[in-house]
N, C-alpha and C positions, 0 to 999 in steps of 0.2 A: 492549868494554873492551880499552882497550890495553897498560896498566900496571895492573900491582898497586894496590889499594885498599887504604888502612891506616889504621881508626880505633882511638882509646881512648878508655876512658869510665873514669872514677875516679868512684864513687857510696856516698853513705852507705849504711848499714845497714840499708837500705827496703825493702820489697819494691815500691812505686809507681815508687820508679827505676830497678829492677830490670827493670819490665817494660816501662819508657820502652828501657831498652838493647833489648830481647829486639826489641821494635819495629822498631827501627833496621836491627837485624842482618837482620830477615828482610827488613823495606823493600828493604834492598841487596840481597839474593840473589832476589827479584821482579825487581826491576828489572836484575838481569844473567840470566835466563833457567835459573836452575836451576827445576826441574821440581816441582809439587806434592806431589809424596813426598820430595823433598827438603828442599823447605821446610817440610812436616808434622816431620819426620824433627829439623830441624833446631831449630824451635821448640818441641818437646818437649825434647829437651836442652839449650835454653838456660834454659825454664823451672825445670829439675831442678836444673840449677846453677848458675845463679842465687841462687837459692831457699833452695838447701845452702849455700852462700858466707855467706848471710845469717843466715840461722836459725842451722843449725849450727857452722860457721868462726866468724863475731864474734857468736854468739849472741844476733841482735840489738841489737848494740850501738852505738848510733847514733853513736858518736863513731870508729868502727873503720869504714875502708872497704873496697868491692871494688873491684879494679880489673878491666877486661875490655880486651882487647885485641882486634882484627879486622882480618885478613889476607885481602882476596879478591881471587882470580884469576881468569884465565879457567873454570878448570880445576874448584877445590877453595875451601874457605873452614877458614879453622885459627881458632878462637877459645881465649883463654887466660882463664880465671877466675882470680884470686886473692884469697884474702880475709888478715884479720890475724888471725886462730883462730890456736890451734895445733896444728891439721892432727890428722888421721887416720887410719888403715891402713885401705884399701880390703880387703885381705883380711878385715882382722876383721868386716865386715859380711856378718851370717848371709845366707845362699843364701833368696830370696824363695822358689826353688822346692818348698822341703824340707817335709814333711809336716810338720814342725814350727813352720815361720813360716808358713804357710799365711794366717793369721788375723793375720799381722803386719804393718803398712806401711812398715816399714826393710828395705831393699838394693832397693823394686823400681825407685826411678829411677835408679840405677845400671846395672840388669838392663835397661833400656828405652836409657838413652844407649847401652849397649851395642850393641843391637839394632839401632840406629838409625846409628849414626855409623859412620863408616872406621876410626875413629880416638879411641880417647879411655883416656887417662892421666892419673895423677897425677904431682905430685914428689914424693921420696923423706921429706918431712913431710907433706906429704898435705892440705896448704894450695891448690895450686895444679892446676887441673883442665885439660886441652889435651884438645878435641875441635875434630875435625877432618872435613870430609864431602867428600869426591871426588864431582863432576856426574855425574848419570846422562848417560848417552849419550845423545845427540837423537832415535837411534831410539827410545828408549822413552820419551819425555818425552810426556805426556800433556796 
């Protein structure tokens, strides 16, 4: 790759188009040589937010869209989620780890984009998600 790759995808309310993007995104990072943990890594938080954009952001609402944007480099891939929700505080989402959500399925794909990415933030409404994943080094690419 010699220059930066840049798609966008603007998609209804679906989770079917949802997973046509997530496709797309990880097609590219195949085909530019990031490493199977990165693309594991990567399609685990596209799936999560995705997902969240849809369900939770426009609740479904099929006439409310997400948009995703896709930035790949040699280097690093930065994707930007945005849905038309009215956002929400990442902090107020309980600790998956805490003996008392144990038994609960909210904050753990937050807890896993974490995990997994370089890089992942909200905006200050809590509508627009940026994860971002820096290439493993070729010595460890497996």
């Amino acid at each position: 790759m010699t220059k930066p790759v840049d798609h966008q995808w603007v998609i209804p309310s679906d989770t079917a188009a949802g997973q046509e993007v997530q496709e797309s995104i990880i097609k590219l990072l195949e085909q530019n040589d990031f490493s199977d943990r990165d693309v594991f890594g990567m399609r685990l938080a596209l799936e999560e937010g995705i997902v969240n954009a849809i369900k939770h952001g426009n609740r479904m609402d099929i006439s409310k869209k997400v948009h995703v944007d896709c930035k790949l480099s040699e280097d690093h891939v930065r994707v930007v989620i945005r849905d038309e929700g009215p956002g929400f505080k990442p902090e107020e989402v309980p600790d998956p780890t805490a003996d008392e959500n144990i038994e609960r399925p909210c904050g753990r794909g937050i807890m896993l984009m974490r995990a997994f990415m370089s890089l992942i933030e909200y905006n200050d409404k809590g509508n627009v998600l940026t994860l971002e994943k820096r290439k493993e080094s070729s010595e460890v690419k497996q």
